[in-house]
N, C-alpha and C positions, 0 to 999 in steps of 0.2 A: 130450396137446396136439397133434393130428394139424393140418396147413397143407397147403395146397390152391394151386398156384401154376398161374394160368387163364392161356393165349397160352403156353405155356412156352417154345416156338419151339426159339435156339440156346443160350441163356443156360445151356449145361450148368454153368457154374462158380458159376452164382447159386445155382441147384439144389442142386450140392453144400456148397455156402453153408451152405442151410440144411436139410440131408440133417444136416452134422455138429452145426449148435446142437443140433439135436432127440434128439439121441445118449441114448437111454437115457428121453426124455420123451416121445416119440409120433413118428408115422410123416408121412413128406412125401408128398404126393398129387398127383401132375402129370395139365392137361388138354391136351388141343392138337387140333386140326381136322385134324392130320397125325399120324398113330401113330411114324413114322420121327422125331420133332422131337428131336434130340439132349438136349436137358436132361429128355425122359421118361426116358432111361435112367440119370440120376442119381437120380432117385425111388424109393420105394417101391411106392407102386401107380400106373399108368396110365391113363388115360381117353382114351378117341377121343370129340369132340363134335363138334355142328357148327360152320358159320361163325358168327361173331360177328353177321352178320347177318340168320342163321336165326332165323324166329318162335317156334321154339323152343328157342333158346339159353339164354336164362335160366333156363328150367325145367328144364332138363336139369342147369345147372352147381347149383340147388338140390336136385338131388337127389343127386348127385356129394355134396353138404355134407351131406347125412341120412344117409347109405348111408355114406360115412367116418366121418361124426362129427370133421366140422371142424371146430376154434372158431376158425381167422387164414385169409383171405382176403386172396391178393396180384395183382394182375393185373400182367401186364411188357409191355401191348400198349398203345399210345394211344390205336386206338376203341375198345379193349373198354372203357378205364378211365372213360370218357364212360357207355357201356350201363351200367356196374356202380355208376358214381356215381347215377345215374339209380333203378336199382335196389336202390340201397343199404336202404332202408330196411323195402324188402322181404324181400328176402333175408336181412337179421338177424331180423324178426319171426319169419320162416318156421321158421328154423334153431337162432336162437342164437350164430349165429357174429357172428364181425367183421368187416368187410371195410374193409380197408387204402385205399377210393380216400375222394380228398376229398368233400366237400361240395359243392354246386350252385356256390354264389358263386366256391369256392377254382377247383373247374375252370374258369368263365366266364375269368377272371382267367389260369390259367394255359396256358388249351389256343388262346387267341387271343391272337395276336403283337397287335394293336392293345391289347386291353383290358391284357395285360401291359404296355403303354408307357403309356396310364393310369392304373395302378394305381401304378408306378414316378415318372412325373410329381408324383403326389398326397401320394408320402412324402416328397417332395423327394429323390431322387437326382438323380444325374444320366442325363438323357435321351438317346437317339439321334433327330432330328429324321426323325417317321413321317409317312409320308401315304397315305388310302385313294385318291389320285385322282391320275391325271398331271397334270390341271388344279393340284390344293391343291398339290403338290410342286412343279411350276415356278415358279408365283405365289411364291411361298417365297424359288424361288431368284434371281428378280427381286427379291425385298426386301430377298436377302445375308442373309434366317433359314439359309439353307443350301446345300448347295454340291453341284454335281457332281465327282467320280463318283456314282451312289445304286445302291441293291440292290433289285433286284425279287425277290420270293419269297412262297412263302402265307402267307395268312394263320393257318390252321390246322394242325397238328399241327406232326412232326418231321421232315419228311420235307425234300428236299432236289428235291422237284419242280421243276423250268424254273426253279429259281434262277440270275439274273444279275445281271449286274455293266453299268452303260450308261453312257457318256461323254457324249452327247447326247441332245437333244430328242426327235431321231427312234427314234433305239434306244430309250431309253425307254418310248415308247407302242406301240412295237412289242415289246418285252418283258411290257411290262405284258397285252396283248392274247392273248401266248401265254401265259404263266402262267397269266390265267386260265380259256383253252381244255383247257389241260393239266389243272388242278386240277378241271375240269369232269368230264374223262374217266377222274380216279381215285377211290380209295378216300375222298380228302378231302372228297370233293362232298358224303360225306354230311355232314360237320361243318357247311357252309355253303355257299350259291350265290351270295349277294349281296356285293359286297366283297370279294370273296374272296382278293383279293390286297393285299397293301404296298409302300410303297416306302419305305426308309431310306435316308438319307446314307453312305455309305458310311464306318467308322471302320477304320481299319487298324491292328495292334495285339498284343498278347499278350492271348490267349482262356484263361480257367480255367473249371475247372467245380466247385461246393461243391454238397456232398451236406449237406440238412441232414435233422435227424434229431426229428418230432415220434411221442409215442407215440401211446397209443387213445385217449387222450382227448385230443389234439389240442394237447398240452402241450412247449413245445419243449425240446429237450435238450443239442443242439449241434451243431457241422458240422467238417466237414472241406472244406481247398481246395487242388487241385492244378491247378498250369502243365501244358497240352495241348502234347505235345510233336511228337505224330499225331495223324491220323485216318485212319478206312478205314469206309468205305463209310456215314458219315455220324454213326458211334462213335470218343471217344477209343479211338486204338490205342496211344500211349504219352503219359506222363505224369511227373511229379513233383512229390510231396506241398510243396507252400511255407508257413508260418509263417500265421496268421490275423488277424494283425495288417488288413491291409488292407479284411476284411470282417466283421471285427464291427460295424461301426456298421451296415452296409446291411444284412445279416442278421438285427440286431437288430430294424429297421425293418418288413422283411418279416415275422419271426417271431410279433411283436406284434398284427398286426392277419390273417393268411390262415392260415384253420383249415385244417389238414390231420392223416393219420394216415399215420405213418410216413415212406418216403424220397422228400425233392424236390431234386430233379437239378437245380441253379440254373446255368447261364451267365452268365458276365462279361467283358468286355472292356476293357483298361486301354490307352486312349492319354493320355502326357503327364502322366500320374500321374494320370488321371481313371479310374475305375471305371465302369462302365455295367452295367446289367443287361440282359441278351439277352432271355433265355426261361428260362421254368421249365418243369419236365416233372412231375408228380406220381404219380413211381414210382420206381422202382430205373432208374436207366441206366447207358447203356451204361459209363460211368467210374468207377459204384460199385465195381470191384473193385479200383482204384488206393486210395479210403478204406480199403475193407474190410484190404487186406493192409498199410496202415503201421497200424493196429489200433484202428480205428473202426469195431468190430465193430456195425453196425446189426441186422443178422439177430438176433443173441446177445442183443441188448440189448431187440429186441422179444418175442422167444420169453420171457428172463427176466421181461419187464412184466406179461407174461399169465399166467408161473406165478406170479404175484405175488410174486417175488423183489425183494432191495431194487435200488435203481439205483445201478449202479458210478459212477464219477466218468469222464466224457468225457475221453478224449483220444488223441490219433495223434503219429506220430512224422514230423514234415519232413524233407525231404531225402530222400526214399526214390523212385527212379525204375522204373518199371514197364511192362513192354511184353507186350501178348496173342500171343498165338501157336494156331492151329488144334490140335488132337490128332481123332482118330479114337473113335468109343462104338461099340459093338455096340448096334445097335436092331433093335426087330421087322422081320421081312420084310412091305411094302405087299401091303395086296391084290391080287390076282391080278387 
């Protein structure tokens, strides 16, 4: 049962993640556009490919799956996991393998901060009042639908581009104008040009993050929820596992109706005993190892699905507080 983990980047500790499920069942296969990328050196074998947005990226990583003999496909990048959703159906035809990203509809839903506030609107949770326009947002806040402060930030991916925070009219539209010059001249432009920015009300509050856990065939299994106690550089940096009380019902919500395979990285924000849904991510993030280590072992439990082992009973242990820390890998010398 040899796994292929595509963007492998820093994520050395996912790697070894799933370097030990594999212990004895098949070898872990790391790619990266960077040979030096820390989490190659917790693999078994290495791949240098190119950028995610070479024309021949996907050819390459299908052949990486022939030449290994891959059957689980993980991507840990958020444009790749667009390209691979995209190409999903390819790449399993070609191969044989599986590939861990969602579906068409589940990415639309997850990888746009609007469609996500639609999608959330529709199940009845509760909302953070969005808007694509300075126009639809002040009109809003003339009606008292909502309020200043609001957040301007992209509309696409995770990234933490010309995100602000604006007290007035004027900052506002002048935020808004840069965000979407910024998001123009990065990597994001590819997801989207039109709209491309949001504006939300601003909630202030205590932020979690639950990892839920669907398998291949897109069947949910369970989640895990911890209080963000950090951040650094746009990843939980520390955390603590809390009781699940509070998002079963919205979990159950989401679970029911957005097919996915494998781990969706969900954000929450609680003011006044209100829950809100932020954003989903449909991968392993950056907080998955606060699950993984109070023993929501996700890697184990998909690596088992696929050896068609029975499925253990979900669960983690609360109350367990967890902070990352840098260490040093020995990796290849870059080309000269």
């Amino acid at each position: 049962m040899n796994v292929l983990l595509t963007c492998a980047g820093r994520r050395h500790y996912l790697a070894s993640y799933f370097r030990g499920a594999l212990s004895g069942d098949g070898r872990l296969i790391g790619a990266d556009m960077d040979i030096t990328a820390p989490a190659l050196a917790a693999c078994d074998r290495a791949h240098n490919v190119p950028a995610v947005s070479a024309p021949e990226y996907i050819d390459r990583i299908i052949e990486i799956v022939k030449e290994e003999d891959v059957k689980m496909v993980f991507s840990l990048n958020d444009l790749e996991v667009g390209l691979l959703s995209e190409n999903r159906e390819r790449i399993e035809s070609e191969t044989g393998a599986t590939v861990f990203v969602p579906d068409f509809e589940t990415l639309r839903i997850c990888a746009d901060k609007w469609e996500t506030f639609l999608f959330s609107e529709g199940l009845g949770l509760p909302t953070i009042p969005t808007f694509l326009s300075t126009d639809d947002a002040l009109l809003a806040v003339h009606k008292g639908i909502t309020r200043l402060p609001m957040i301007v930030k992209p509309r696409w991916g995770s990234a933490s581009i010309a995100l602000s925070i604006v007290e007035n009219k004027d900052d506002l539209e002048e935020a808004f104008a840069a965000c979407g010059r910024a998001v123009a001249q990065s990597a994001l432009a590819s997801l989207g040009s039109e709209n491309a920015v949001i504006i939300q009300q601003l909630i202030t509050g205590t932020e979690f993050g639950v990892d839920v856990l669907f398998n291949a065939k897109c069947e949910y299994q369970g989640f895990t929820a911890k209080r963000k106690l950090g951040m650094r550089s746009g990843e939980t940096d520390k955390a603590i596992t809390v009781a699940p009380d509070n998002f079963v019902e919205p979990i159950e919500r989401i679970s029911k109706v957005l097919r996915h395979r494998g781990n969706l990285d969900c954000d929450f924000l609680e003011q006044d005993g209100q829950i809100y849904l932020l954003e989903m991510n449909p991968r392993f993030g950056g907080g998955y190892p606060f699950s993984h280590e109070a023993g929501a072992n996700h890697v184990q439990k998909l690596i088992n699905d696929a050896l068609g082992k029975p499925a253990q009973e979900y669960h983690y242990q609360p109350n367990l507080t967890f902070a990352k820390c840098d260490i040093l890998v020995s990796v290849p010398s870059p080309p000269s």
